[in-house]
N, C-alpha and C positions, 0 to 999 in steps of 0.2 A: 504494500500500500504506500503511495508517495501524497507528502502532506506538505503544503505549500507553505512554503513561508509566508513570513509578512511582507504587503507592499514593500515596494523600491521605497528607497527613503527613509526606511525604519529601520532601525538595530535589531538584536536578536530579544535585547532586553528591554526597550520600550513595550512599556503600556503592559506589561509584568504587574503582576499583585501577587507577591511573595513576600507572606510576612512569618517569619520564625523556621525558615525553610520551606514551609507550606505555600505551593501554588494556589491561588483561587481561580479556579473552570467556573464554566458554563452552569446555571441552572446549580449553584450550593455544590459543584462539585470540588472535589478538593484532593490534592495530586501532592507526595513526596516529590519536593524538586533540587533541591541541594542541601546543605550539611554535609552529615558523615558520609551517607552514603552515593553523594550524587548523582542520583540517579539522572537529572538529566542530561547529563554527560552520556549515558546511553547513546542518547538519542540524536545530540548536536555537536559530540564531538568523536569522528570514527575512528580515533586513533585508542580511545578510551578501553573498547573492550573489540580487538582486531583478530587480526589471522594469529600471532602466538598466542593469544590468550585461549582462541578456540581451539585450537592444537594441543595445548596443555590440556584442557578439558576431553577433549577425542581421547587422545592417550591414556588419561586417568578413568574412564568410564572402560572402556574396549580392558583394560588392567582388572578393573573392580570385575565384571563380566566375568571375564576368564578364569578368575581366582575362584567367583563362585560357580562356574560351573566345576570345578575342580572336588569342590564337596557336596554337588548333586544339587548344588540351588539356582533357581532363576533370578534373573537378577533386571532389576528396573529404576530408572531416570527419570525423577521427574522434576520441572524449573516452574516453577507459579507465575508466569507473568505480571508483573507489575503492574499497575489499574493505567498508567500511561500506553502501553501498550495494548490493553484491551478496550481504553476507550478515548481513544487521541481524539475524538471529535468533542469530547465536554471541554477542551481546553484551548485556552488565547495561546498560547505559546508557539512559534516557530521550532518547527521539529525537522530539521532539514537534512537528518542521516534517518530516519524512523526506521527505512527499512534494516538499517543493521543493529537493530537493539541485539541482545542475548538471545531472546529468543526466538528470532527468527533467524539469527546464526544457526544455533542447535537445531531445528528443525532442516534446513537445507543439510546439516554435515551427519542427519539420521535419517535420510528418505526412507520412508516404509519400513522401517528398525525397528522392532517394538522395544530397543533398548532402551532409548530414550521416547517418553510419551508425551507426544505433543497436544497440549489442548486449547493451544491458544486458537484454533479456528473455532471450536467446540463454543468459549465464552465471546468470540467473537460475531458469532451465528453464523459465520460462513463454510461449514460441514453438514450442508443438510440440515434437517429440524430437530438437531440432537436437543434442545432444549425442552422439548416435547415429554422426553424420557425422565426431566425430573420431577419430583416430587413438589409441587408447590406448596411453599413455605405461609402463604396467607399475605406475603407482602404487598407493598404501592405498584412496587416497578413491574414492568411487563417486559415479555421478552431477553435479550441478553441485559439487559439493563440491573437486572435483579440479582448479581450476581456477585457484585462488590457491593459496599456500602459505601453511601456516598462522602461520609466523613473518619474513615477509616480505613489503613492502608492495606485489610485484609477481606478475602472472600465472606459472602453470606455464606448461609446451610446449603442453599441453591447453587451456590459457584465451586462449594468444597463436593457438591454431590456430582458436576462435571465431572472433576478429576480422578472421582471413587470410581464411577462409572466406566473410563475411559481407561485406567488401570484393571478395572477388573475385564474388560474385555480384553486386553492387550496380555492376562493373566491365563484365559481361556477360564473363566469360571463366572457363575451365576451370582448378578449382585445381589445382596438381600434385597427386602422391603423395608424401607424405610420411612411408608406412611403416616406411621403413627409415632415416629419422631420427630416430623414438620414443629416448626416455631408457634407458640403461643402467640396472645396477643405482643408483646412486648413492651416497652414504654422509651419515653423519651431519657436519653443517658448522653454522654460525653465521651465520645470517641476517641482515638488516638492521635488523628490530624486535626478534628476539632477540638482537643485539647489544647492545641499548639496555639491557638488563635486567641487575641483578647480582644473582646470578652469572648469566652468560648463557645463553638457551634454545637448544639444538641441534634440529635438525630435520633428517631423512632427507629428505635432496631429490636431485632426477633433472635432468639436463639433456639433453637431444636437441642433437647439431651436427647441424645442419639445411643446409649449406651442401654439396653434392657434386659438383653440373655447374656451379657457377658458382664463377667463382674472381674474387677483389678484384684491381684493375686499377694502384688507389692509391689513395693513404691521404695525411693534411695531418700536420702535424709534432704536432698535439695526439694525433692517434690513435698515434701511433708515441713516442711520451712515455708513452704510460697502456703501451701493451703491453711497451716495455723495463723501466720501472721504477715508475710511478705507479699502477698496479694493485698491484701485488707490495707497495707501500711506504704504501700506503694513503691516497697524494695526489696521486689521479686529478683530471683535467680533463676536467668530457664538457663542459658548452654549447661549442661551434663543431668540434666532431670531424666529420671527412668521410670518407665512405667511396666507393667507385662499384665496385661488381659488377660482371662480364662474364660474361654465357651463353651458349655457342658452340654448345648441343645445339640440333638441330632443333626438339628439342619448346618451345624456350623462344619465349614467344611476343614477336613481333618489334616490341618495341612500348618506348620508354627511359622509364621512370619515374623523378621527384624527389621524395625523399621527409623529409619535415620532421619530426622528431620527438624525443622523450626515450628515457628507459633501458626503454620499453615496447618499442621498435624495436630500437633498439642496433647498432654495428657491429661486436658480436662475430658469431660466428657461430649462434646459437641460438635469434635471435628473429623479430619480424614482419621487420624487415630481410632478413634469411636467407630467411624465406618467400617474398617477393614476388622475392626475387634467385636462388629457383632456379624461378620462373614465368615471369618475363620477361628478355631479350635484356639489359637495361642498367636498372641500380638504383644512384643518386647518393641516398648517404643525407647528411644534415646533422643535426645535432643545436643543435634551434633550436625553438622555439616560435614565433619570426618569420620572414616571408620575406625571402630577397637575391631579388629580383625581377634585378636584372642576371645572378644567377648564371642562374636558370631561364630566361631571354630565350638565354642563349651554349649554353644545351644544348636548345631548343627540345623539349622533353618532348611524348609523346605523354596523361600520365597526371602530374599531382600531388598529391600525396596528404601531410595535414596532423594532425598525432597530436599529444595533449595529455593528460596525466592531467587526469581532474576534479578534483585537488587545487588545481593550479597555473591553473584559470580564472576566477579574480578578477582576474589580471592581464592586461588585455586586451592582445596583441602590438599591436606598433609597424610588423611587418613593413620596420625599417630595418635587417637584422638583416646582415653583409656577411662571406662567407664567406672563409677563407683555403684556398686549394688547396692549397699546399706545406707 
């Protein structure tokens, strides 16, 4: 997709409303634009995330693959597109490299791979009427629109249930039902990007607890920190939180999945995590962008599966990454 800049005459930065990092879009929407993690450096500058950067990333994926087939596991990629790339049209900004964000890199250098799972056309709407196939959450927005929130840099229920979907088909298995974890009503709260903003933006948002036939087995001392008091106090600790599901129902399919990821997964109860731990028998979440290769060797996984925002893949994992269980 190519997105036009602004008229002749204008900079890249005129007429910008970025206040605290946070871009202001179109219609309340509201976009990660620089900071830490610059994201829109993606987008306006292609030297940012190039050919060695992809290259590193080919090699470390096609490495991870290989190892796990070595101890009989499948093994899957997945990059969460960033809401700038899912919905470059809520935004005034000039984007004038879009086509070579992260993820559209990765999908060109995985044509029909199911190594790496592409779902950016999925939230995009441009794969067919996959949107058809999820489960509606009760929300405002219609169509692909529904799928991030509009003041927060994460997926709804509806956008995390693309990605479940579109790994468990690229898994060759049946996804559960998920009807009757759709979101309540919800209420108005303060998001993560409308925190940014003074005075801050509220947003009607819904969550679905998606967890019913699976119950968590245990938890390491960092998840049991965040849920007594680090959530509540606002100094949480996720990289090295572990979680491991247990599915006792028949229908869960008898198969232990390891699963590596960020606050796209999560080990609360509401997200991909959730999903794939009421699908299958046993789900070992870590919150890691790198592998403990000894931890996945002592629980010999049938399925592992590796999740990254496209914000955070500049930095290529080390895969030295060493889990604490208790």
């Amino acid at each position: 997709m190519s997105i036009d800049p602004f008229p002749p005459g204008k900079s890249d930065t005129d007429s910008l409303s970025v206040e605290n990092g946070i871009l202001r879009g179109r219609d309340g929407w509201l976009f990660l634009w620089d900071g830490s993690n610059d994201v829109s450096r993606y987008y306006t500058d292609p030297g940012y995330f190039g050919a060695p950067e992809l290259a590193g990333w080919v090699t470390l994926l096609r490495a991870r693959a290989a190892r796990c087939a070595q101890i009989g596991a499948q093994y899957r990629h997945l990059v969460v597109p960033d809401k700038i790339s899912v919905y470059p049209q809520h935004l005034t900004a000039p984007l004038r490299y879009f086509d070579q964000h992260p993820g559209a890199r990765f999908a060109r250098a995985f044509p029909d791979d199911t190594l790496c799972v592409d779902i950016l056309p999925d939230l995009r709407g441009t794969r067919g009427n996959f949107a058809a196939r999820v489960e509606p959450g009760g929300g405002e927005a219609e169509g692909s629109d529904k799928f991030f929130f509009k003041t927060d840099s994460h997926w709804t229920f509806e956008g995390c249930q693309v990605a479940y979907l579109r790994l468990c088909e690229s898994l060759g298995v049946t996804p559960c039902d998920l009807s009757k974890a759709r979101p309540g009503p919800g209420k108005e709260m303060v998001l993560d990007l409308g925190a940014k903003l003074s005075p801050p933006v509220l947003e009607h948002a819904r969550f679905g607890r998606v967890l019913r036939h699976s119950k968590r087995q245990a938890e390491n001392e960092m998840v049991r920190y965040n849920e007594s008091e680090g959530l509540a106090k606002g100094t949480p600790r996720f990289v090295g939180c572990m979680v491991h599901n247990h599915n006792d129902q028949p229908q869960a399919i008898a198969k232990r999945v390891v699963l590596f990821g960020d606050s796209f997964c999560e080990f609360r109860p509401h997200l991909l995590t959730a999903m794939l731990s009421e699908t299958f028998r046993d789900v070992h979440f870590v919150w890691s962008t790198s592998l403990d290769w000894d931890f996945i060797a002592a629980l010999k996984p049938d399925i592992v599966i590796t999740e990254i925002a496209e914000r955070f893949v500049n930095r290529l994992p080390k895969d030295d990454f060493r889990v604490s269980p208790d």
